[in-house]
CHARMM internal coordinates of N, CA and C (Angstrom, degrees):
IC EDIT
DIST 1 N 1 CA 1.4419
DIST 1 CA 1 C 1.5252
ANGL 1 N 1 CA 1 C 107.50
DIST 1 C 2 N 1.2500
ANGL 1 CA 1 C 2 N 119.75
DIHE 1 N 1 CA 1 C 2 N 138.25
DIST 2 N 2 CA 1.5661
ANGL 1 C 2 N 2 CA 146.71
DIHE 1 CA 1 C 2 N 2 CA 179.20
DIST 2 CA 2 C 1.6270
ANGL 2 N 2 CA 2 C 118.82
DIHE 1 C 2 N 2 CA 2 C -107.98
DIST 2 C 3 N 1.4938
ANGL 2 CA 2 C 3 N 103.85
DIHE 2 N 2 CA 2 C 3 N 128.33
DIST 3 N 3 CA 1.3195
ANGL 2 C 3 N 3 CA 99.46
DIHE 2 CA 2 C 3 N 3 CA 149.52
DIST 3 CA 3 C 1.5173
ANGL 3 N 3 CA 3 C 133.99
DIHE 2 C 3 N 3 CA 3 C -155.07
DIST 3 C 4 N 1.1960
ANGL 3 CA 3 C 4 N 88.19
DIHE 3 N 3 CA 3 C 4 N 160.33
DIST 4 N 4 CA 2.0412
ANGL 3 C 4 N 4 CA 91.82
DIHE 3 CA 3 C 4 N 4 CA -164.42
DIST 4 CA 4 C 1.8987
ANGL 4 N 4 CA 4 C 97.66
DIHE 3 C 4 N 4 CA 4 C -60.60
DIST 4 C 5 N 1.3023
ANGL 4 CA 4 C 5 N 85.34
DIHE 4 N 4 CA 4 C 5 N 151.49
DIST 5 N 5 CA 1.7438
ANGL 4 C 5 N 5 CA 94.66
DIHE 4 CA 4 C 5 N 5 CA 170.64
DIST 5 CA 5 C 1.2576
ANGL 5 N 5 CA 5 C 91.35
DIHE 4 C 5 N 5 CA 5 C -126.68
DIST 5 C 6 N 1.7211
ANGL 5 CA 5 C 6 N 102.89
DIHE 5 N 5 CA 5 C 6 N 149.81
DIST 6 N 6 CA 1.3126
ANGL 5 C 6 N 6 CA 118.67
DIHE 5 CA 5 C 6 N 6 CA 168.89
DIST 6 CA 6 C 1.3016
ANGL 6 N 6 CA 6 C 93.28
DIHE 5 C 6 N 6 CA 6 C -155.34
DIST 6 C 7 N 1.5141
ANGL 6 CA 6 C 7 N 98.90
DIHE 6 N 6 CA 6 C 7 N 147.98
DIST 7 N 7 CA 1.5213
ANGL 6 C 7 N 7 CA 132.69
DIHE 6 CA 6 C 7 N 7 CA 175.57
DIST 7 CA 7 C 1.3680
ANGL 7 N 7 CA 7 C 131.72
DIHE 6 C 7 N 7 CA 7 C -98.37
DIST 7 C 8 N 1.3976
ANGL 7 CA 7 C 8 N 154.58
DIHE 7 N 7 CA 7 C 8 N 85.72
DIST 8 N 8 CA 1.6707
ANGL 7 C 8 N 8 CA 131.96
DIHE 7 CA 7 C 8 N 8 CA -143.02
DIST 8 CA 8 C 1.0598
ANGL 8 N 8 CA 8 C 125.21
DIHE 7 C 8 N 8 CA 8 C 14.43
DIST 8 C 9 N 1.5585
ANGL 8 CA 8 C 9 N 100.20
DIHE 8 N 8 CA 8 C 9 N 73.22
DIST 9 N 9 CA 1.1214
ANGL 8 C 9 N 9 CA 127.71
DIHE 8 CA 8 C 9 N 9 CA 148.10
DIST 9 CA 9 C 1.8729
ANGL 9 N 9 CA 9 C 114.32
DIHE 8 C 9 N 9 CA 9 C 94.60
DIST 9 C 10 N 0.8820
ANGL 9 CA 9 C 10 N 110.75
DIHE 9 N 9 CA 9 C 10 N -8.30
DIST 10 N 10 CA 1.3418
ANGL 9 C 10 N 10 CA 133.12
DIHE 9 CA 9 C 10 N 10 CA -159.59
DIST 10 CA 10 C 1.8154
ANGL 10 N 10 CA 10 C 115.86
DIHE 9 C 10 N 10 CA 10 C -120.30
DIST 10 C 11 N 1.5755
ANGL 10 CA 10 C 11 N 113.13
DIHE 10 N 10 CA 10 C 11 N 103.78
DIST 11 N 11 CA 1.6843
ANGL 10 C 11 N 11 CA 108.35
DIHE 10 CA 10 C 11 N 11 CA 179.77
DIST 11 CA 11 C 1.6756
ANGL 11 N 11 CA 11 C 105.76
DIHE 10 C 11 N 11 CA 11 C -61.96
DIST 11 C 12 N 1.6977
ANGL 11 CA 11 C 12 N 108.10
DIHE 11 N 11 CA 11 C 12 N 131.93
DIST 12 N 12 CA 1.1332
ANGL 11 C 12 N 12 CA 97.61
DIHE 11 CA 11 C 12 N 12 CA 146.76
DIST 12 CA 12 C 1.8110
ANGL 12 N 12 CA 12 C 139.43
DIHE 11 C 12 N 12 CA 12 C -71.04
DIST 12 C 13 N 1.2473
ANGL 12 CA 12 C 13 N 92.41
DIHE 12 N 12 CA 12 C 13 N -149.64
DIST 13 N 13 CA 1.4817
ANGL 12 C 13 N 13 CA 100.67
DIHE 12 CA 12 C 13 N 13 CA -176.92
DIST 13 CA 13 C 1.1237
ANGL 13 N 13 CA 13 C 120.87
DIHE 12 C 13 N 13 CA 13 C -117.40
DIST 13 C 14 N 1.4005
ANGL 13 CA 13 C 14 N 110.84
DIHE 13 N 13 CA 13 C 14 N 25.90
DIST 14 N 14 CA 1.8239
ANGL 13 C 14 N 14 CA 133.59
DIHE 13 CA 13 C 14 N 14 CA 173.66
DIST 14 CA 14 C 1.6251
ANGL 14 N 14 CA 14 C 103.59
DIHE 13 C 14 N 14 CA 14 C -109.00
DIST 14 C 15 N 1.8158
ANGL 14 CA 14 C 15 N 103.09
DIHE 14 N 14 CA 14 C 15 N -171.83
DIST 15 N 15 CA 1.4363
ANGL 14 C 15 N 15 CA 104.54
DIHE 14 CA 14 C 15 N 15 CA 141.46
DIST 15 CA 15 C 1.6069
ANGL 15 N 15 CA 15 C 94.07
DIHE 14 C 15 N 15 CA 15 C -156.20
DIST 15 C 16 N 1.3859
ANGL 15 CA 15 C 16 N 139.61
DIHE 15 N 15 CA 15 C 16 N 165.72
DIST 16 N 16 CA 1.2596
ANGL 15 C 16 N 16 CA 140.75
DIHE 15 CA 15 C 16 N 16 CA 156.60
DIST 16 CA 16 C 1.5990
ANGL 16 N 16 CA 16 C 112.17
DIHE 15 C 16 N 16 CA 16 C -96.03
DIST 16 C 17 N 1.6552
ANGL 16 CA 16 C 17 N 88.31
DIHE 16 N 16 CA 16 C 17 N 143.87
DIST 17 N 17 CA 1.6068
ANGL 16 C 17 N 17 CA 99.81
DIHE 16 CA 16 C 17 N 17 CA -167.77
DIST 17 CA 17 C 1.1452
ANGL 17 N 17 CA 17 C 106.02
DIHE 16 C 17 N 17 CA 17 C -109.61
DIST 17 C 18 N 1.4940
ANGL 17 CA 17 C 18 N 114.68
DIHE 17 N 17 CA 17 C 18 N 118.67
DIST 18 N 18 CA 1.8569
ANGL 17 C 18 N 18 CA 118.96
DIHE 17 CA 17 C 18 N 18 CA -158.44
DIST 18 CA 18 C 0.9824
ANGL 18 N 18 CA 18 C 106.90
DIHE 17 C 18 N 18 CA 18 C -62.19
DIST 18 C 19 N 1.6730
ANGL 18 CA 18 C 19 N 122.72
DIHE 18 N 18 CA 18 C 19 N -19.02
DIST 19 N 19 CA 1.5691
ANGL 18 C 19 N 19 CA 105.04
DIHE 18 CA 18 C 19 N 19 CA -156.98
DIST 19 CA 19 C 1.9474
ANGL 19 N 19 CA 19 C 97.28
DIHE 18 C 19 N 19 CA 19 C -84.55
DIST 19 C 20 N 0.9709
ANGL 19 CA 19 C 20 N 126.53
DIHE 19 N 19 CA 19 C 20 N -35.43
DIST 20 N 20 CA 1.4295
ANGL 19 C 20 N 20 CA 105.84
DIHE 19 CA 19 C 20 N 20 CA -175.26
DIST 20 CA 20 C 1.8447
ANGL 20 N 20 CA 20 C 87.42
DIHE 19 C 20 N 20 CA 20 C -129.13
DIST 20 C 21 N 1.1414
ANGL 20 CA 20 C 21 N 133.74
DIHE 20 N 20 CA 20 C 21 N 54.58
DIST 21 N 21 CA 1.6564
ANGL 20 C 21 N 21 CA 126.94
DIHE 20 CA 20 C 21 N 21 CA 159.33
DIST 21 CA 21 C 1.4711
ANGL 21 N 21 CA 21 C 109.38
DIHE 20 C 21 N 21 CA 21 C 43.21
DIST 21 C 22 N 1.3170
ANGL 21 CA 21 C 22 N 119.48
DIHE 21 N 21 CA 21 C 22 N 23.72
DIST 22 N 22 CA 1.4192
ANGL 21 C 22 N 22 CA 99.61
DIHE 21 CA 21 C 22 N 22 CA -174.50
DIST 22 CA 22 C 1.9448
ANGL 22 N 22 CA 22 C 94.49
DIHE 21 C 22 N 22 CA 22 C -99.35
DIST 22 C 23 N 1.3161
ANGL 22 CA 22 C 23 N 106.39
DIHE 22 N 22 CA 22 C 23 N 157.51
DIST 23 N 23 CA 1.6826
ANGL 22 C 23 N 23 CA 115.92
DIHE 22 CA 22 C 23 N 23 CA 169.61
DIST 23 CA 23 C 1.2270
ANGL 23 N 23 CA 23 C 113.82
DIHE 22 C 23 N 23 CA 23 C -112.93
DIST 23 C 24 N 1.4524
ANGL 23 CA 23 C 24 N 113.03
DIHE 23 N 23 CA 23 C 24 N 140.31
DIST 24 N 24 CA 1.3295
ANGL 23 C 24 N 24 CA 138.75
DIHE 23 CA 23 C 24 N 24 CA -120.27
DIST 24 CA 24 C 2.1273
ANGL 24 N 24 CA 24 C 86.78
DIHE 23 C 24 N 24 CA 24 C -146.32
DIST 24 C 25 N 1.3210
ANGL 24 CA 24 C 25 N 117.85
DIHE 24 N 24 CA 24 C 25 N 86.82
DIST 25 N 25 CA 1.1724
ANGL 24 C 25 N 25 CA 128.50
DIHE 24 CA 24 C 25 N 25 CA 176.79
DIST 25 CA 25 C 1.4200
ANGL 25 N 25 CA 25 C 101.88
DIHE 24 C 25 N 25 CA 25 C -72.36
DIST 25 C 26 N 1.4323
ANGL 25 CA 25 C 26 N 137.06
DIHE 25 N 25 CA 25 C 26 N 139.53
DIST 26 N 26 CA 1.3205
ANGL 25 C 26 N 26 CA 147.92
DIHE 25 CA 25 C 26 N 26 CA 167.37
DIST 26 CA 26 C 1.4569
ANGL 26 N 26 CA 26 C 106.79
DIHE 25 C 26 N 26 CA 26 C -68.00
DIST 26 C 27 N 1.2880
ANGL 26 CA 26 C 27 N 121.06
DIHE 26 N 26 CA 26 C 27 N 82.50
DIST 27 N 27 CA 1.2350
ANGL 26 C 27 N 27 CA 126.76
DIHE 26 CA 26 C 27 N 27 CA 164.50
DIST 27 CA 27 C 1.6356
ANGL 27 N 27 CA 27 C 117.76
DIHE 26 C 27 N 27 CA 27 C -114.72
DIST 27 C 28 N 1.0649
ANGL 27 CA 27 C 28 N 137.16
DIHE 27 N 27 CA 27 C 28 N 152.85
DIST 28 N 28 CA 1.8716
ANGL 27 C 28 N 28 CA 122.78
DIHE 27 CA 27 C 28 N 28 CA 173.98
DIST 28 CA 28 C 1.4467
ANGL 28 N 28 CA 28 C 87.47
DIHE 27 C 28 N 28 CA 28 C -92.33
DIST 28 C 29 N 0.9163
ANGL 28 CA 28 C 29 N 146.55
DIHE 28 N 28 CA 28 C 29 N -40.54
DIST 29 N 29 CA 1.8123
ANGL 28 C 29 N 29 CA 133.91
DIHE 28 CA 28 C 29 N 29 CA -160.95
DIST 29 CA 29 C 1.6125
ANGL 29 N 29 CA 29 C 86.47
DIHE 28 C 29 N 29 CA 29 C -59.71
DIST 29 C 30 N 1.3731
ANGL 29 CA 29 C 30 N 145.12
DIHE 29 N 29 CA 29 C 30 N -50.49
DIST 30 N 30 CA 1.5688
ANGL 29 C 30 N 30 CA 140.72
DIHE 29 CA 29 C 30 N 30 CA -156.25
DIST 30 CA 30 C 1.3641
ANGL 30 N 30 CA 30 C 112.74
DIHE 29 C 30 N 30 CA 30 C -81.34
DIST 30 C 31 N 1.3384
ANGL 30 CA 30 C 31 N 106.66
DIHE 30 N 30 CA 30 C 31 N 137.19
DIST 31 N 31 CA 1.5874
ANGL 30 C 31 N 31 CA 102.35
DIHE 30 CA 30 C 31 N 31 CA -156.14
DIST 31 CA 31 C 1.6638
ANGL 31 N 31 CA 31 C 84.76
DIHE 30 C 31 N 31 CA 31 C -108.69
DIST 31 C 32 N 1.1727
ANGL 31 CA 31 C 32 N 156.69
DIHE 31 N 31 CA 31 C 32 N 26.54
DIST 32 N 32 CA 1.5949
ANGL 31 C 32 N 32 CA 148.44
DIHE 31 CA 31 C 32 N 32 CA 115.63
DIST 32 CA 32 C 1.3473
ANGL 32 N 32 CA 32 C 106.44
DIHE 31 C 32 N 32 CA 32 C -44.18
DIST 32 C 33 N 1.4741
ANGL 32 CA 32 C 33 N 101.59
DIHE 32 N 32 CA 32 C 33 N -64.83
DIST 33 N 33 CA 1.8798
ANGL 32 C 33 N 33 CA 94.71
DIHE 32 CA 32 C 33 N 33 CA -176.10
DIST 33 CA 33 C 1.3204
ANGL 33 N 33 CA 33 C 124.22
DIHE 32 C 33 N 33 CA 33 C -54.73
DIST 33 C 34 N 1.5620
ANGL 33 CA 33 C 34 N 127.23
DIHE 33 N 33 CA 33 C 34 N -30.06
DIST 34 N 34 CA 0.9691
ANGL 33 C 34 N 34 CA 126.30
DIHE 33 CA 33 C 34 N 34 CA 168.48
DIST 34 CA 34 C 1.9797
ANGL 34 N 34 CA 34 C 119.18
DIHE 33 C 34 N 34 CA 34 C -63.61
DIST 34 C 35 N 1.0633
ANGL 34 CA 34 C 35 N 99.41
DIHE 34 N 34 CA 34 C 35 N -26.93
DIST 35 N 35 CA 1.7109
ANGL 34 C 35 N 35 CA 109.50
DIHE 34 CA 34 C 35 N 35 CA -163.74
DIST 35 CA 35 C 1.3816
ANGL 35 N 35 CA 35 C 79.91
DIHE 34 C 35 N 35 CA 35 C -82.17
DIST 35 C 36 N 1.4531
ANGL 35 CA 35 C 36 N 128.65
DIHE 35 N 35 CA 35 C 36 N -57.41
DIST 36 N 36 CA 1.5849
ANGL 35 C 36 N 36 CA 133.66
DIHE 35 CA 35 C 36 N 36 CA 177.45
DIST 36 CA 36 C 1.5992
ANGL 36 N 36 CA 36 C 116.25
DIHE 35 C 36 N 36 CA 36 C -21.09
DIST 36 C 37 N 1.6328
ANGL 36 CA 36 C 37 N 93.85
DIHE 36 N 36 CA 36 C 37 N -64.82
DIST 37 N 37 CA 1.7458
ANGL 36 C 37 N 37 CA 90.78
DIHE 36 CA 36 C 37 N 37 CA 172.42
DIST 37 CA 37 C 1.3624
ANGL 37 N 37 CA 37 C 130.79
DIHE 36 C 37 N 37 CA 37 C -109.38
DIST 37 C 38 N 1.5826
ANGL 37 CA 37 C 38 N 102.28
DIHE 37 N 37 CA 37 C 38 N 18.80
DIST 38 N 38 CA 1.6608
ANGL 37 C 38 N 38 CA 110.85
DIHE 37 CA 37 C 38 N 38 CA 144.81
DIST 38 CA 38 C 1.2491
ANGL 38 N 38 CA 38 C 116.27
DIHE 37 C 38 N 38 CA 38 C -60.46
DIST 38 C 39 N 1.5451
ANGL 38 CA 38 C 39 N 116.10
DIHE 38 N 38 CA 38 C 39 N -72.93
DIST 39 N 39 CA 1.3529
ANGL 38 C 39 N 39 CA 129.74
DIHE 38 CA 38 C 39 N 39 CA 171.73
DIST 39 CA 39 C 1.3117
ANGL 39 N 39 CA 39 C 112.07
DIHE 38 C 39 N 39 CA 39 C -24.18
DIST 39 C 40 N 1.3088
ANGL 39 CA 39 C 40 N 125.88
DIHE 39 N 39 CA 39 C 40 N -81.38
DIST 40 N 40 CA 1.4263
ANGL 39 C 40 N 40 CA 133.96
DIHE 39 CA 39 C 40 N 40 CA 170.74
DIST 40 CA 40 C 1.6753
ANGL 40 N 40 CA 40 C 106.69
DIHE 39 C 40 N 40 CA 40 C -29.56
DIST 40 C 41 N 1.0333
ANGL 40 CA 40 C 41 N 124.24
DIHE 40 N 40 CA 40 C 41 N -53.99
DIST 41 N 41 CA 1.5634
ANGL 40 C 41 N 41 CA 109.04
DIHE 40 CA 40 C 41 N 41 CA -169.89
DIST 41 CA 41 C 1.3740
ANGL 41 N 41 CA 41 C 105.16
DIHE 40 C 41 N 41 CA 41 C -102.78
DIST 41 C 42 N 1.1488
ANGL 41 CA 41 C 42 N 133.38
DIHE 41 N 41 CA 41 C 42 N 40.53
DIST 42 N 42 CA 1.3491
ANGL 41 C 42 N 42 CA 146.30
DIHE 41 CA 41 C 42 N 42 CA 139.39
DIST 42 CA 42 C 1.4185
ANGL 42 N 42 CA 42 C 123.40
DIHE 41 C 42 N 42 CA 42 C -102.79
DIST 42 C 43 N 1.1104
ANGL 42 CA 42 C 43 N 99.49
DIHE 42 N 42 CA 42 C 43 N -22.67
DIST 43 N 43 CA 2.1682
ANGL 42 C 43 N 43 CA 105.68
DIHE 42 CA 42 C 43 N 43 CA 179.82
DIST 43 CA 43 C 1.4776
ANGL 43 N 43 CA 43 C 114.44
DIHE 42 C 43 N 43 CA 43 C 87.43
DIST 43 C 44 N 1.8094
ANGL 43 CA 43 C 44 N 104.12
DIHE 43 N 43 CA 43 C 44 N 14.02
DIST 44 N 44 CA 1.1443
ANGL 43 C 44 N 44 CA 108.98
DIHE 43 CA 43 C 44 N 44 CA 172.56
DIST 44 CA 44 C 1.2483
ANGL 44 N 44 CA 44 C 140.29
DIHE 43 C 44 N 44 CA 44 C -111.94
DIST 44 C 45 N 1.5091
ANGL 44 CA 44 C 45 N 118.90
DIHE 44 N 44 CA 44 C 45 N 25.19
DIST 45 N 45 CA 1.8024
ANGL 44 C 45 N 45 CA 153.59
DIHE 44 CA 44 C 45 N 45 CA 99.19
DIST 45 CA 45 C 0.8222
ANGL 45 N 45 CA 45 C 144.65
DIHE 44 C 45 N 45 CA 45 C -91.51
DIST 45 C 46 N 1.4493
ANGL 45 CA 45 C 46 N 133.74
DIHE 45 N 45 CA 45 C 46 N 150.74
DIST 46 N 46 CA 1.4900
ANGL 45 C 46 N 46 CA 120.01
DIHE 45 CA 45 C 46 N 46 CA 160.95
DIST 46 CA 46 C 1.3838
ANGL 46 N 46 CA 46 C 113.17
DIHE 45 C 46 N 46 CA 46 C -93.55
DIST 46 C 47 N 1.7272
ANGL 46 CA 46 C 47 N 99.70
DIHE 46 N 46 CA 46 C 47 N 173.98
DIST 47 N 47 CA 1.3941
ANGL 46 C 47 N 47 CA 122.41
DIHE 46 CA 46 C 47 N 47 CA 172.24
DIST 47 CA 47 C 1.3598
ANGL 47 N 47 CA 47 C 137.57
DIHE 46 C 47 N 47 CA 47 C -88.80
DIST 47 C 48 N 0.9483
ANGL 47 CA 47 C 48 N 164.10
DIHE 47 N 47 CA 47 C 48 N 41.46
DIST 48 N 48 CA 1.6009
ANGL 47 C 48 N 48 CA 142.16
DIHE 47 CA 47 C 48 N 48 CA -112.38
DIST 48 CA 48 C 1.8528
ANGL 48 N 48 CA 48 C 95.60
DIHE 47 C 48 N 48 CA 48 C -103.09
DIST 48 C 49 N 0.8337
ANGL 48 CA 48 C 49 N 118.40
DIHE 48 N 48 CA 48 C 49 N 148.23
DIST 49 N 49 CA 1.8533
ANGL 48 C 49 N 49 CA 134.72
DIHE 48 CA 48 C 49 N 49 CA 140.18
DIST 49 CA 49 C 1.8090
ANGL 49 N 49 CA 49 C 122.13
DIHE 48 C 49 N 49 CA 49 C -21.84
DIST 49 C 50 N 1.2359
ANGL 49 CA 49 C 50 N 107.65
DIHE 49 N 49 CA 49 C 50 N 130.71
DIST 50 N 50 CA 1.1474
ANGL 49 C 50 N 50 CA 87.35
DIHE 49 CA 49 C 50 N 50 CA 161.38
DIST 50 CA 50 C 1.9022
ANGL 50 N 50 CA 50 C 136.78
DIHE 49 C 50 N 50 CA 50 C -52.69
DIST 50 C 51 N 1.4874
ANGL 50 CA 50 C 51 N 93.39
DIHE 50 N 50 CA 50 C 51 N -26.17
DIST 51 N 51 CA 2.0144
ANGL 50 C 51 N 51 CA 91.27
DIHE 50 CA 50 C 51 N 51 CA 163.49
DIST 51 CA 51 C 0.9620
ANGL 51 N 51 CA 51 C 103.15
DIHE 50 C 51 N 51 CA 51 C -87.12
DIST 51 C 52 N 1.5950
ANGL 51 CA 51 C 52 N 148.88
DIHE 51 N 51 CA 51 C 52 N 0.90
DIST 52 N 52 CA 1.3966
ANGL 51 C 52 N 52 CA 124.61
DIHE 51 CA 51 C 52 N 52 CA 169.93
DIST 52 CA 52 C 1.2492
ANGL 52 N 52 CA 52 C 120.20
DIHE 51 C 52 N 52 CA 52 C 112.84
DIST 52 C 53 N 1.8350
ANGL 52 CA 52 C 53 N 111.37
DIHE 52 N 52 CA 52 C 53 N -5.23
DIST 53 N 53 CA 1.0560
ANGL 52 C 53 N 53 CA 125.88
DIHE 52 CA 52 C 53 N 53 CA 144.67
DIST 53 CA 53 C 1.4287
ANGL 53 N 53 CA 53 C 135.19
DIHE 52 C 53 N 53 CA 53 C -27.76
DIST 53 C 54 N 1.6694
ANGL 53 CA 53 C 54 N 143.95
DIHE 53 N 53 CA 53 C 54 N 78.13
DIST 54 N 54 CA 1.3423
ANGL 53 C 54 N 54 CA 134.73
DIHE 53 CA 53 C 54 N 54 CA 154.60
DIST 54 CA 54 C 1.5571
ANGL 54 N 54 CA 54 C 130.24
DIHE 53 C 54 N 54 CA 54 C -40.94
DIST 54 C 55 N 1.2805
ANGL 54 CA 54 C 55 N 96.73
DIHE 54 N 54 CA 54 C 55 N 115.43
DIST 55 N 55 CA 1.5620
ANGL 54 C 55 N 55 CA 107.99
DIHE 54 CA 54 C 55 N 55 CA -166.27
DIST 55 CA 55 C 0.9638
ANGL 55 N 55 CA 55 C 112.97
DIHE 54 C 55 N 55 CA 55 C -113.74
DIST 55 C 56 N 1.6749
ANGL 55 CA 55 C 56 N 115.91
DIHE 55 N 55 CA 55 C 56 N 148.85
DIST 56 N 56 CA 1.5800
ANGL 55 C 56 N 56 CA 98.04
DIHE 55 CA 55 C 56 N 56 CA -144.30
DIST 56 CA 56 C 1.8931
ANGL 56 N 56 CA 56 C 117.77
DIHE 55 C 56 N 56 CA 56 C -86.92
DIST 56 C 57 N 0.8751
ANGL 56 CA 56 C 57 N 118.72
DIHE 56 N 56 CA 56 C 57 N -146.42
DIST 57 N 57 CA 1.3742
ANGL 56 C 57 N 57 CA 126.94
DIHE 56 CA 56 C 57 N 57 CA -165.85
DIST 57 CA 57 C 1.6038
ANGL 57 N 57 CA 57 C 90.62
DIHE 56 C 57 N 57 CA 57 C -75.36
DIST 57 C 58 N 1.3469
ANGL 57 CA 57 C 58 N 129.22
DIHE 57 N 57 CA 57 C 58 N -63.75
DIST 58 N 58 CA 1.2417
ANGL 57 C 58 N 58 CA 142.19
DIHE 57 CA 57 C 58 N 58 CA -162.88
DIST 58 CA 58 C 1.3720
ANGL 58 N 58 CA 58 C 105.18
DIHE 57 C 58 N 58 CA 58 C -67.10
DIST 58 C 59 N 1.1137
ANGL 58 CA 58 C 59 N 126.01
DIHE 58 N 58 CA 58 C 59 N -56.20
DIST 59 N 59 CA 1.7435
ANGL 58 C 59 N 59 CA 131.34
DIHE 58 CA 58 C 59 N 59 CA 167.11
DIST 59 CA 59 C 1.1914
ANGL 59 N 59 CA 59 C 115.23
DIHE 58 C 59 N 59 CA 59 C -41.60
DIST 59 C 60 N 1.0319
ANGL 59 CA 59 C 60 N 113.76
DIHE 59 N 59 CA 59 C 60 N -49.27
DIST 60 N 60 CA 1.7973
ANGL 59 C 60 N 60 CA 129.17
DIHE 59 CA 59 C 60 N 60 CA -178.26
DIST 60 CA 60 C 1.3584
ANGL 60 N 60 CA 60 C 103.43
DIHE 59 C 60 N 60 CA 60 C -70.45
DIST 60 C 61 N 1.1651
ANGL 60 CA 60 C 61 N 131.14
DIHE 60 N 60 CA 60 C 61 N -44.70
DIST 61 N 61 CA 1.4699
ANGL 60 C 61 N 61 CA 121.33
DIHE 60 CA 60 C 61 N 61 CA 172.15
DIST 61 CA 61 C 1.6651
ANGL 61 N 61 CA 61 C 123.93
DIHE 60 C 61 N 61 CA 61 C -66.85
DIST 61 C 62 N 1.9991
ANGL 61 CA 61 C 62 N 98.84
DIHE 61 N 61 CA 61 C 62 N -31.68
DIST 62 N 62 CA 1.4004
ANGL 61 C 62 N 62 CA 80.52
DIHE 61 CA 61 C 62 N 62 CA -169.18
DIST 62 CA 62 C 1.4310
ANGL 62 N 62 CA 62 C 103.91
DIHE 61 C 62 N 62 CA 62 C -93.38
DIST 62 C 63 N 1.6874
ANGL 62 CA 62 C 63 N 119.52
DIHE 62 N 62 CA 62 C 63 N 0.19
DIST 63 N 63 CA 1.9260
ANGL 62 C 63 N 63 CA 120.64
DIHE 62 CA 62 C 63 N 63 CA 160.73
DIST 63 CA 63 C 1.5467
ANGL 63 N 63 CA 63 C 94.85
DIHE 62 C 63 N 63 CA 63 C -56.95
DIST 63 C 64 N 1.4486
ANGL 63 CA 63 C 64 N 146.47
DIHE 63 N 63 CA 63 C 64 N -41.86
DIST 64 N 64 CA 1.3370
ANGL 63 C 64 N 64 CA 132.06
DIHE 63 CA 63 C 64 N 64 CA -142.35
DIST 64 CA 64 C 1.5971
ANGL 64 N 64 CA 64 C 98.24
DIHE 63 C 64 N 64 CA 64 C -91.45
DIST 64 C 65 N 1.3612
ANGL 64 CA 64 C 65 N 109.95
DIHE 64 N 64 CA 64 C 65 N -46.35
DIST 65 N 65 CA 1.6147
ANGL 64 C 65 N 65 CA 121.52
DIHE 64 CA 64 C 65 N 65 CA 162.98
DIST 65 CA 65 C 1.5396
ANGL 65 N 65 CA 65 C 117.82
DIHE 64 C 65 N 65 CA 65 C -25.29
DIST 65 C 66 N 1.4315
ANGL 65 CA 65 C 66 N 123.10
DIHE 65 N 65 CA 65 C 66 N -41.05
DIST 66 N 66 CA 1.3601
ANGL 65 C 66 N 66 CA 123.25
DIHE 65 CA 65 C 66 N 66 CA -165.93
DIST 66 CA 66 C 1.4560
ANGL 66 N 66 CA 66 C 95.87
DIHE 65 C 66 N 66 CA 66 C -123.30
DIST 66 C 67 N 1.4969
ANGL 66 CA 66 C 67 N 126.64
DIHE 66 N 66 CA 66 C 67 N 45.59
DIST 67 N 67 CA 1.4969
ANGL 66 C 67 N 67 CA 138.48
DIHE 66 CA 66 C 67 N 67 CA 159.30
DIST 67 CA 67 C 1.6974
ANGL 67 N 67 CA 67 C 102.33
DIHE 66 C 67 N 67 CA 67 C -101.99
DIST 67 C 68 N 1.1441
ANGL 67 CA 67 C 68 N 115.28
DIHE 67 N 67 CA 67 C 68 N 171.99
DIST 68 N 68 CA 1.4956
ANGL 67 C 68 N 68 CA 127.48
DIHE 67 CA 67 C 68 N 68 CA 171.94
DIST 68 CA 68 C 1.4670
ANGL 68 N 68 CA 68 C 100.76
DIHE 67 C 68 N 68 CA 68 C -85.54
END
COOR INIT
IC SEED 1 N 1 CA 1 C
IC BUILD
């Protein structure tokens, strides 16, 4: 499980990964971020909101779509 961070008001360019708290910067050289939006477009994590909102399968793919 994933989730967006945002700062006043504004998503960064990470996400934190619930299962061990680590943050996961949107880079292609980092192979988390890559597993990040493997996972996601396989249906084999979710996404949540920065409030904690779970978003669905389709949302979550098309947030990963408009990442680098």
């Amino acid at each position: 499980m994933y989730k967006q961070i945002q700062e006043k008001g504004v998503l960064l360019n990470m996400v934190r990964d619930l299962e061990n708290e680590s943050i996961i910067p949107f880079d292609p050289a980092n192979v988390d971020y890559e597993k990040f939006k493997y996972q996601i477009n396989r249906d084999e994590a979710q996404l949540e909101t920065p409030d904690g909102v779970l978003m669905t399968p389709e949302e979550a793919k098309a947030y990963v779509a408009t990442l680098p």
